[in-house]
N, C-alpha and C positions, 0 to 999 in steps of 0.2 A: 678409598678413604680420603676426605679431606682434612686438611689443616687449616690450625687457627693461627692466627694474626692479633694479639691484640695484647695490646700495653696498659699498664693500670700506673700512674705515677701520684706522687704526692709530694711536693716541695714548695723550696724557694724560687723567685726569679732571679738569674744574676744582673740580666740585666731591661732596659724598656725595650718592647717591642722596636723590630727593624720592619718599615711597612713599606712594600714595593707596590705602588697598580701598575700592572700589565696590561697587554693586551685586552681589548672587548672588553673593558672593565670587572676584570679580575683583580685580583688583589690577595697577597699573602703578606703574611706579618710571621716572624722568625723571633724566637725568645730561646735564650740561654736557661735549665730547667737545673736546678743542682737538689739531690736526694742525697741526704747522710745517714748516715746508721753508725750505731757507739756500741763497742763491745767492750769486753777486759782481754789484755793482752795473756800469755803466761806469765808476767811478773804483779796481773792484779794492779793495771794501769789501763784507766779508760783512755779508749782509742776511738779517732772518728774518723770515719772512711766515706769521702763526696766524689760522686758521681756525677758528672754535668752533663747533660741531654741537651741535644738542639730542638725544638718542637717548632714546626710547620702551623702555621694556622689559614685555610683558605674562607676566603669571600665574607660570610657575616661572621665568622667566628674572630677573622682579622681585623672589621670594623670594630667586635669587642675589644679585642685586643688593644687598638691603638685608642679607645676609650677610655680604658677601665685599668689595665696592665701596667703596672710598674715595678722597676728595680725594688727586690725586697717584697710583693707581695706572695704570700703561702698559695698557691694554689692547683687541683686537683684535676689532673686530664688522664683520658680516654681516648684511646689510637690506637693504630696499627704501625709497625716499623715499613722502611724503606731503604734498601743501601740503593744508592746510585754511584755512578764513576766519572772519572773527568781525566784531563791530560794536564798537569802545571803545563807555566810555562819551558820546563827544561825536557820537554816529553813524558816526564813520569806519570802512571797513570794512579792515581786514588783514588780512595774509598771511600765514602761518605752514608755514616745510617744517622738518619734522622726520623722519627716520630712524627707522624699526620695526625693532627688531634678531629677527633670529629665533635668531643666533649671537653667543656673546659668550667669548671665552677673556681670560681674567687671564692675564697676564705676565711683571709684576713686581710685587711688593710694596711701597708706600713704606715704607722703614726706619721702627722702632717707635720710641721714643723708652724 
């Protein structure tokens, strides 16, 4: 039996794309993704609970991004999760999941100023 991979999100940005080109003209762009959901607490008091996602974008989907992406835009991606690990500098090793978008649709625009 195989297993599935796949993320379905719908949010805010927190913040603009972070655009790195790499080697061989690679290129990834990293966005802050925040998902909230409001419920009622036991005392019948709306509650909102935010989520914040790091989201991956590689090669044209990161040229979108550093295009079109900004702080405060709504919008709508498709990916698979990823944990990778790492050593701080004091040896600790961590954790990191991040989201690979393969799909990313813009939604809303934040108002221009």
């Amino acid at each position: 039996m195989r297993g599935v991979n796949r993320v379905v999100l719908l949010g805010n940005l927190g913040s603009d794309p972070d655009v790195r080109k790499l080697k061989e003209n690679l290129k990834v762009a990293k966005v802050s993704l925040a998902t909230s959901e409001t419920y009622r607490d036991k005392e019948g008091q709306k509650q909102t609970q935010t989520e914040w996602h790091t989201i991956l974008l590689w090669n044209v989907l990161a040229d979108l991004a550093e295009l079109y992406l900004r702080k405060g835009h709504q919008i709508y991606v498709e990916g698979k999760l990823r944990t990778r690990n790492y050593e701080d500098s004091h040896g600790v090793r961590k954790y990191v999941t991040e989201v690979v978008a393969d799909q990313i649709l813009l939604l809303e625009k934040k108002a221009s100023n």
